[in-house]
N, C-alpha and C positions, 0 to 999 in steps of 0.2 A: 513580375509581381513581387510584391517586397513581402518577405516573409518573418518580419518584426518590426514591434512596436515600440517609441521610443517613450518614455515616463520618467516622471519628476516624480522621488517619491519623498517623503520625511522618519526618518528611525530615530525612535530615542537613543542617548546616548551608546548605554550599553550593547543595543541592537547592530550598532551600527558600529562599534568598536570590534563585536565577531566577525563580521563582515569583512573590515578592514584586517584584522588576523587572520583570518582565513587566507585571503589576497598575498599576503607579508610571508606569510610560512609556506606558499608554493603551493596548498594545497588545491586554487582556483587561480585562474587567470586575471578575472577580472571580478569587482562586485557585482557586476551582471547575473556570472555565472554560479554565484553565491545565491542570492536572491532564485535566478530559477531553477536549480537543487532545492532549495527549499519549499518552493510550489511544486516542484513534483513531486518531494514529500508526502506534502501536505493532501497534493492529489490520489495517492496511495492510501494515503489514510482513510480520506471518504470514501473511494471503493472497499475499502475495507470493511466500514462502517455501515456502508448501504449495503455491502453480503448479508453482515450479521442480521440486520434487520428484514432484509427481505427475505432470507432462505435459512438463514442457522435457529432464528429464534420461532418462525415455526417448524421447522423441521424438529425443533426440542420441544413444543408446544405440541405438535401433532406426540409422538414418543411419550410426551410425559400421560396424556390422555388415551394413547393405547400403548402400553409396555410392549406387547405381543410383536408390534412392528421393529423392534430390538435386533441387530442381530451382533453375532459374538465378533471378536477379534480373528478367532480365523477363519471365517467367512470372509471380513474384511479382506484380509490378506490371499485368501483366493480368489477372490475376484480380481485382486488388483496382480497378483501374477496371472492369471487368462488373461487380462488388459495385455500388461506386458509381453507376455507371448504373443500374443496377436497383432502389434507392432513392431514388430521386427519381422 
């Protein structure tokens, strides 16, 4: 089963001139691999984006409407050394 797709695509000038430097200076093999470095970028990004929205911004929503749920820096920090001790 063939696990890629082949695409015609069009870049403006400039887009397409990093592309081609990238290529030139060693840093990618090919424009291919220019091109999906940058959608997996890109794909980072919207994970990123959809955390903030679905868990940080009410997690700060909830907080902001009860302070009480608050806890300090080294609470944090001892939880997160139990975590760590408990993996290992």
């Amino acid at each position: 089963m063939r696990t890629t797709q082949q695409f015609s695509i069009t870049l403006p000038n400039d887009i397409a001139d990093v592309v081609q430097a990238k290529v030139q200076a060693g840093e990618y093999a090919s424009e291919s691999e220019v091109i999906c470095d940058g959608l997996r970028v890109l794909m980072a990004r919207d994970r990123a984006e959809s955390w903030l929205r679905k868990q940080v911004g009410p997690a700060y929503d909830a907080l902001r409407a009860d302070p009480s749920r608050a806890v300090t820096v080294e609470d944090v920090r001892a939880r997160l050394t139990a975590e760590h001790t408990k993996a290992q």
